[in-house]
N, C-alpha and C positions, 0 to 999 in steps of 0.2 A: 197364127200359130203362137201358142204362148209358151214364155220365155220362162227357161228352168230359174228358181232361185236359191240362192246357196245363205247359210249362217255365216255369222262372224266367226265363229269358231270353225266353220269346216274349211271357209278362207285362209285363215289362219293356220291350220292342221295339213293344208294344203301346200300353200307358201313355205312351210316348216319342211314338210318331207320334199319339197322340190330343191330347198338349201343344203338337208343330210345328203343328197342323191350328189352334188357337187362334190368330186373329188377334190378340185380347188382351194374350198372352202372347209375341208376337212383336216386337211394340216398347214396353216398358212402363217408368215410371219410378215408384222405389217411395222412400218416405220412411223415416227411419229411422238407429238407433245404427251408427256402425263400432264392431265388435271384433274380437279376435284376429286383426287384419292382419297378415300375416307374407308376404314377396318369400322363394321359393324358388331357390336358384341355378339353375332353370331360368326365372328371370326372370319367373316366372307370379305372380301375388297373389291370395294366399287369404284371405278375411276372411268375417264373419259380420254379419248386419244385421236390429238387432233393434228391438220396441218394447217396451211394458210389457209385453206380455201373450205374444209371441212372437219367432221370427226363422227366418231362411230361411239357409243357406250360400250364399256367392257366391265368384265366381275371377273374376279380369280378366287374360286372356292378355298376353305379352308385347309381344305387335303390336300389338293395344291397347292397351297401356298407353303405347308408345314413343311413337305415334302421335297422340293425342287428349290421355293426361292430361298436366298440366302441373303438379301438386301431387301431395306423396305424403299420402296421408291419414293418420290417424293416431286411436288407439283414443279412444272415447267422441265422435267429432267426429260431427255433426248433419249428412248427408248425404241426399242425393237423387241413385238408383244408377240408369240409365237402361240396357235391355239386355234381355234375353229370358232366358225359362224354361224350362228341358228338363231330362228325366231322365237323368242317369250311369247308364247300364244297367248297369254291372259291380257297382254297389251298391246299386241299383234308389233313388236316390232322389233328388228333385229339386234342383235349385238356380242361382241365378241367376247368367247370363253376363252382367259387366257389360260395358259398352261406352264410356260414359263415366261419373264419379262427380262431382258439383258440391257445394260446400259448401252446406248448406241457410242460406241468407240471404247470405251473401258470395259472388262471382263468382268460380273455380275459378282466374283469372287472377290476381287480387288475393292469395289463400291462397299459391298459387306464386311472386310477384313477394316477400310478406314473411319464407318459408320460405329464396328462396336472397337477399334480401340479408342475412337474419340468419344465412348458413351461409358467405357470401364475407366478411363482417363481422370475424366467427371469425376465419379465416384470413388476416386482415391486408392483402386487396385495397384498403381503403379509406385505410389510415391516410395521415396527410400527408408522412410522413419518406418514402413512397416516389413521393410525388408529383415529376414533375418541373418546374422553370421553365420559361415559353413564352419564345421569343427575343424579343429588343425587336426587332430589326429584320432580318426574315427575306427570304431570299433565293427562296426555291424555299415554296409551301405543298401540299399535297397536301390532295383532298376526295373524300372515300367516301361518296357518295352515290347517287342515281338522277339518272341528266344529265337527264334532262328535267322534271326535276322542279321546282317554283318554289322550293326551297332554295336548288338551287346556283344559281340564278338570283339570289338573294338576297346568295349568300355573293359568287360573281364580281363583283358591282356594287360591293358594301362594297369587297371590295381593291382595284378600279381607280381607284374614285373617293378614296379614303384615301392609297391606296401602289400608284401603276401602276406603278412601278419591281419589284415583285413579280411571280416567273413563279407561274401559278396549272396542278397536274396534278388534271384530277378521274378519280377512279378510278369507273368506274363500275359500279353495285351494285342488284340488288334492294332496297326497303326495307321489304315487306313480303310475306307470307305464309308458306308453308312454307319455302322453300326460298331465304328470303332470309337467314338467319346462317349457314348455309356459304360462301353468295358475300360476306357482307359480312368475314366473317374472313378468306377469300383473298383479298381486294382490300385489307385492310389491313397482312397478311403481305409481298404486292406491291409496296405502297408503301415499305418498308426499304430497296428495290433503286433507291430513286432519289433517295440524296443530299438527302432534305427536310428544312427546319428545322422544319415544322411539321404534322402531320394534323389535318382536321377532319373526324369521323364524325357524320353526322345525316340527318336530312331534315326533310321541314315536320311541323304539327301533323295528328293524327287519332283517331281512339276507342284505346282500350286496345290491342286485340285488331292494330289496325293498327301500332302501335308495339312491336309483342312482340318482335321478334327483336330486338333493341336490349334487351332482358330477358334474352336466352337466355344462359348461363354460358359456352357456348364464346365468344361476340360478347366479354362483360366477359372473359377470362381474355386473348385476344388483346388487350385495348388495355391488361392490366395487364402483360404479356409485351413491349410495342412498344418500340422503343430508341426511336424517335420523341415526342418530348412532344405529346399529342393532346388535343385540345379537342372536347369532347362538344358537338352539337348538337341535339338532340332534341324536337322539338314545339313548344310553346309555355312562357311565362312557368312556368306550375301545373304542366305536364307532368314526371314525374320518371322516371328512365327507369334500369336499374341502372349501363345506360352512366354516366350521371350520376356516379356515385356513383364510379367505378374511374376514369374519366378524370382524366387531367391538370389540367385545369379545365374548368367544365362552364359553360357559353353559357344562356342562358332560348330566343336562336331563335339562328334559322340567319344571320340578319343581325348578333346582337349578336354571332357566332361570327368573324365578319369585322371587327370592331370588334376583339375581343378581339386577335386573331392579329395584327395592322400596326397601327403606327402613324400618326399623320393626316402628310402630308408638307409640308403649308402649315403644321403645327406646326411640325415639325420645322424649314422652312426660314426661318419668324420666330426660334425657339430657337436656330438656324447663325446668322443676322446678330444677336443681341443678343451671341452669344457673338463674332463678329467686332467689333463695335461695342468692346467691352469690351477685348476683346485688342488693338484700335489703341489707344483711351484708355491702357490700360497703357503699351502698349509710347512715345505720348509723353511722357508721365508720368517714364517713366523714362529716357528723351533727354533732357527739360529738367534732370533732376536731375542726371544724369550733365555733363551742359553745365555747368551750374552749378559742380560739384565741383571739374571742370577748371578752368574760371577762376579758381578759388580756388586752384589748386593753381600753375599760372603764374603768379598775382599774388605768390607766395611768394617771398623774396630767396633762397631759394638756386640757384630757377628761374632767376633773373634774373643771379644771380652762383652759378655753379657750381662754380667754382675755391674757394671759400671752404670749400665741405666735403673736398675734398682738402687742401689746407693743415691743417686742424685734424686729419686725421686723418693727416699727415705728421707734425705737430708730436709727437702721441700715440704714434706707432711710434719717434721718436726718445728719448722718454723713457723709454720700455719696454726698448730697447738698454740704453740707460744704467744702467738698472737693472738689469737680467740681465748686464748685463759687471760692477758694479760683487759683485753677489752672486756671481758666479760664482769671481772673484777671492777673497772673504771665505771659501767654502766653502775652498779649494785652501790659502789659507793657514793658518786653521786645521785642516785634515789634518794638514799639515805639522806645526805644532808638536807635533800629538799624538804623530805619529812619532817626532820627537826626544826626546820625554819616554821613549817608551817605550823608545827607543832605550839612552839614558842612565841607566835604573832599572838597580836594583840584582836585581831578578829574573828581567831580560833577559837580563845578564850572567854571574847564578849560579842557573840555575835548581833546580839541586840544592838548595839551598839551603833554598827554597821546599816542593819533595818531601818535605823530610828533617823541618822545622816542622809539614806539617800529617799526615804519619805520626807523628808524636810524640803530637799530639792524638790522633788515632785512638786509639792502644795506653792513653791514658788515659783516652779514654771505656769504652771497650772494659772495664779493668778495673774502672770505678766499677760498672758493668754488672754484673758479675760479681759482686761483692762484696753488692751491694744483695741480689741474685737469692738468694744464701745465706742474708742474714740473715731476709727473707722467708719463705724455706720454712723454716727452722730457728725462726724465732716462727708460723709458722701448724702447725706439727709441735707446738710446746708449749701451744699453743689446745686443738687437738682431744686431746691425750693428758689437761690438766685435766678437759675434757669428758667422755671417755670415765670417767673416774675419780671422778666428784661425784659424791654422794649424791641427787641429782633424778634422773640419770639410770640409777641402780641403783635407787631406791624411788621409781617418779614417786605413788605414793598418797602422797606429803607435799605433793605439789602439792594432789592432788584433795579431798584430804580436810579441808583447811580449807574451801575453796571452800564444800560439799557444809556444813559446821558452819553456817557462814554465811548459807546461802539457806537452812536449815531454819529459824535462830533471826529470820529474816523473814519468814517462810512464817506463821510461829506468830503473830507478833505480828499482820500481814493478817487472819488469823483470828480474832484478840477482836476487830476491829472489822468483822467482815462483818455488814452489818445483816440478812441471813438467817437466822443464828445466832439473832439476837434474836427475830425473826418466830415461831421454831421451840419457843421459852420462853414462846408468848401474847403479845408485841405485835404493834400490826398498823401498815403505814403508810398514810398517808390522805392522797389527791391530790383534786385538782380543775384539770383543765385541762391536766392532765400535769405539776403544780409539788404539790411535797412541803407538806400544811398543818402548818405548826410552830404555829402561833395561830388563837384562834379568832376574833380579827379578824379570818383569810384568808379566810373563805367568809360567804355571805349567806343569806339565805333565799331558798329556791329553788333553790340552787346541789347541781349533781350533785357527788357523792364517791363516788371510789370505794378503797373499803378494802381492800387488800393483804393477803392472811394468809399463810402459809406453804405452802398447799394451794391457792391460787385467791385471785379477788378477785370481791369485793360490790360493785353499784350500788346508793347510795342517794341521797337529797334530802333536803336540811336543809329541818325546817320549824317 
């Protein structure tokens, strides 16, 4: 009887539809290592999930992934991969489609909420230098929120009752589920187009998973991006939110959010009448003093008699005349006589005279000059011809060779007394302590010496 035979492929297509038929296998969630996780530029994610003893291959498609997860995993992490099992017919072998992946003991939310504030962290969304100031006393506030929500309900109440002199725009916003941080980013974008001093982005308290998009990095990148100074509102007191973290200043609720942003205006208008109080006090303050000064200033005799400082300073301009005519006069007349003098010299009269005296001088300095200048080079000309001519400088070894007599016959004498020499004919020298023993009163018993010989030196001990 001969035996049916089957393709790779219909084995394969075979195995496949026997796996989809498994209800088991159709929604399963398995425990287990991440490894070799690697995102392909087709956006797909390939990893493997193993335990001691084995592991399966897994992929988690794009749309999946965009869709559901919210943390990117990473190798050796303790995961729980929830998804179905079928075979890749073109390689015939199975592996698992995940669908979602949650950290084994931590909430997949929490893993993602610590991954991007320690990756926005990095990149300087939080630091303070880019934080901005909230206005003290705002004009216009703007609130992205859900309108019906008991937030802005919260928020409206605080500024009216604080600072009703505040216009209040609320922009209004999903504030939670999928498709709430795209509308809460365009409604914050929005808000730029209408002249506000001040945004507040929140809503009331509620579980994690209610509060996400207020997490999401497009929601933070827009309020680190706002020319507007924004005040974070988000949940409650404990609630932390990454908004938190990027805003401007971040509120505990949606009411402290309204506190924060105005000022109280029953402050404000005790604060205006202390400062009015004070500015009247001053300003009598300095009326009475001024009054005062005044009187003192008309009680004064010149107040009283005015003409007195004219006179004295009549008196003052006439002396000053007097004085300038009388100087004026002393300059003019001695000019004058200096003129006459010079008028009546004798060198005035013959200036030739003068020319012909001090040319006289000249042609006699002139020749002492000359004379000097001769005898000069004619004794520095008989210097260097003796020089040229001496017996040192034709035989300088009469210089060197006493010199040279002289350091041998001290050279020599150095020599009988080098106490080396000595050493080298059998004696030796003997220290203790680094000091030369000349006596044998210098050392004690017990005392190290050490003996110097020509070759080395000996440690020994007097005993």
């Amino acid at each position: 009887m001969e035996e049916k035979t089957f393709t790779v492929s219909e084995i394969n297509a075979y195995i496949s539809k026997k796996l989809k038929l498994d209800s088991k296998l159709k929604n399963i969630c398995i425990k287990g290592e991440i490894s070799n996780y690697k995102t392909y530029p087709s956006g797909h994610s390939y990893f493997t999930l193993k335990d001691e003893k084995s592991q399966i291959p897994g992929v988690m498609f794009k749309g999946m992934r965009d869709r559901f997860q919210k943390f990117v995993p990473e190798n050796g992490m303790k995961v729980i991969v929830k998804g179905k099992i079928e075979v890749y017919a073109r390689d015939g072998k199975y592996q698992l489609y995940a669908t979602r992946i949650y950290e084994d003991g931590l909430g997949d939310l929490h893993i993602a909420f610590e991954q991007l504030k320690k990756r926005l962290e990095k990149e300087g969304l939080f630091k303070e230098d880019h934080k901005k100031a909230i206005p003290k006393y705002p004009e216009r506030i703007g609130v992205v929120t859900a309108r019906t929500g008991a937030a802005v309900r919260d928020i409206i109440t605080t500024i009216k009752r604080r600072y009703p002199i505040c216009k209040i725009l609320v922009f209004s916003t999903l504030v939670q589920g999928d498709q709430a941080a795209p509308l809460i980013v365009r409604q914050i974008k929005n808000a730029e187009n209408y002249d506000l001093d001040t945004l507040i982005v929140g809503r009331g308290g509620g579980s994690i998973e209610d509060l996400w998009p207020f997490n999401e990095e497009i929601v933070a990148r827009a309020i680190y991006d706002c020319r507007i100074p924004v005040i974070s509102a988000v949940g409650h007191q404990i609630d932390y939110t990454i908004a938190d973290y990027v805003a401007d200043k971040r509120a505990a609720t949606p009411t402290a959010a309204g506190e924060i942003a105005v000022p109280e205006l029953s402050a404000l208008k005790d604060n205006v009448n202390q400062l009015n109080s004070r500015a009247n006090n001053s300003i009598k303050d300095r009326i009475t003093l001024n009054r005062t000064r005044l009187n003192n200033i008309c009680g004064k005799n010149v107040m009283k008699n005015p003409e007195s400082i004219y006179e004295i300073k009549s008196m003052s301009l006439d002396n000053l005349i007097d004085k300038l005519s009388f100087s004026s006069k002393s300059i003019v007349n001695e000019n004058r006589n200096k003129l006459i003098r010079l008028e009546s010299s004798a060198i005035f009269r013959n200036p030739e005279s003068m020319h012909k005296f001090k040319r006289n001088r000249l042609d006699n300095i002139v020749n002492k000059l000359d004379f000097t200048a001769k005898n000069l080079i004619n004794e520095n000309k008989n210097r260097l011809f003796k020089i040229e001519n001496s017996h040192v400088l034709k035989n300088p070894e009469m210089i060197i060779k006493p010199k040279e007599d002289r350091y041998m016959k001290n050279y020599n004498k150095l020599e009988v007394l080098n106490p080396f020499k000595t050493l080298k004919r059998g004696y030796v020298i003997a220290k203790t302590k680094d000091k030369v023993i000349s006596s044998s009163k210098d050392v004690e018993v017990g005392d190290e010496v050490d003996i110097e010989f020509d070759d080395g030196t000996v440690n020994t001990k007097v005993i």
